[in-house]
C-alpha positions as CSV (number, residue, x, y, z in Angstrom):
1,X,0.0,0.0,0.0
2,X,2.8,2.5,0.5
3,X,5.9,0.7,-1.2
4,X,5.9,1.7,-4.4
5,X,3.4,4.7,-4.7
6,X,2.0,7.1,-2.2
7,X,0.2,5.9,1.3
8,X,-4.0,4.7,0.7
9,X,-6.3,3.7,3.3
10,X,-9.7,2.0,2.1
11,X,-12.4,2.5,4.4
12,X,-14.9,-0.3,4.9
13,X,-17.6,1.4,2.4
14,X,-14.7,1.0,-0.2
15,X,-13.5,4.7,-0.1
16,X,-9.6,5.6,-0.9
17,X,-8.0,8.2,1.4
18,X,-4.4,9.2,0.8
19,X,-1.9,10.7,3.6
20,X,-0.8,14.3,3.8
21,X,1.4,16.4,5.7
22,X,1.3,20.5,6.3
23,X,3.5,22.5,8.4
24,X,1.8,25.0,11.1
25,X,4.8,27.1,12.6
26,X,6.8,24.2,14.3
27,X,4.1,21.9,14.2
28,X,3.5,19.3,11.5
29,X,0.1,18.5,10.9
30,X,-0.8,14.9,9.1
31,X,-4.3,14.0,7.9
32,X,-6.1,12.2,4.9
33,X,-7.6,13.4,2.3
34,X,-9.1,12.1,-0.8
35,X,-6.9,13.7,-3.2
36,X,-4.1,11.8,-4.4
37,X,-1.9,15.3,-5.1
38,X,1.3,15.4,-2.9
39,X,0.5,12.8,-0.9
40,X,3.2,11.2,1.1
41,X,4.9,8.1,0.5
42,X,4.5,6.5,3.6
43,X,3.7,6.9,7.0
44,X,6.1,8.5,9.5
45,X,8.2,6.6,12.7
46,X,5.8,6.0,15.6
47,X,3.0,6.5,14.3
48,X,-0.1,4.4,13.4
49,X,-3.4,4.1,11.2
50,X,-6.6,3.3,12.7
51,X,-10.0,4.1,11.7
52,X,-12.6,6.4,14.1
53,X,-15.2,4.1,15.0
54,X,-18.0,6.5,14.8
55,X,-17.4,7.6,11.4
56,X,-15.3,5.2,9.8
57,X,-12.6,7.6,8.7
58,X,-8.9,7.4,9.3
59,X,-6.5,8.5,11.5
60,X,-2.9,8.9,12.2
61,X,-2.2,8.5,16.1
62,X,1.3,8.4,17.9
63,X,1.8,4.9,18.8
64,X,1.6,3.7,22.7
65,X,5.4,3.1,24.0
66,X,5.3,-0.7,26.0
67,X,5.2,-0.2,29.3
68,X,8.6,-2.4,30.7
69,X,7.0,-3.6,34.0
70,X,9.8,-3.7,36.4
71,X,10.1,-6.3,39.5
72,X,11.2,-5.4,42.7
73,X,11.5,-7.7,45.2
């Protein structure tokens, strides 16, 4: 889906959104939209795709960091 081309995400009703990127002062901004134009090519370290489950749309979230549980005896 990203490898050779820019970064899709089909929804469940069959609908192609692509992955974009816009700088906000020192704050970059990703979301998806449905046109293909200067998309990005993939999607960035530690982050993640997952779809809203009200609407169905997606979303780019930070991924969780694993919790190392540490044993003290």
């Amino acid at each position: 889906m990203g490898l050779f081309g820019q970064y899709t995400y089909k929804t469940k009703k069959g609908e192609r959104y692509w992955l974009h990127s816009k700088d906000k002062g020192k704050v970059r901004l990703y979301f998806f939209s449905k046109n293909p134009l200067d998309a990005l090519q993939g999607i960035p370290k530690g982050y993640e795709v997952s779809a809203n489950e009200r609407t169905g749309l997606p979303i780019l979230k930070k991924k969780k960091k694993k919790e190392e549980k540490s044993e003290t005896k």
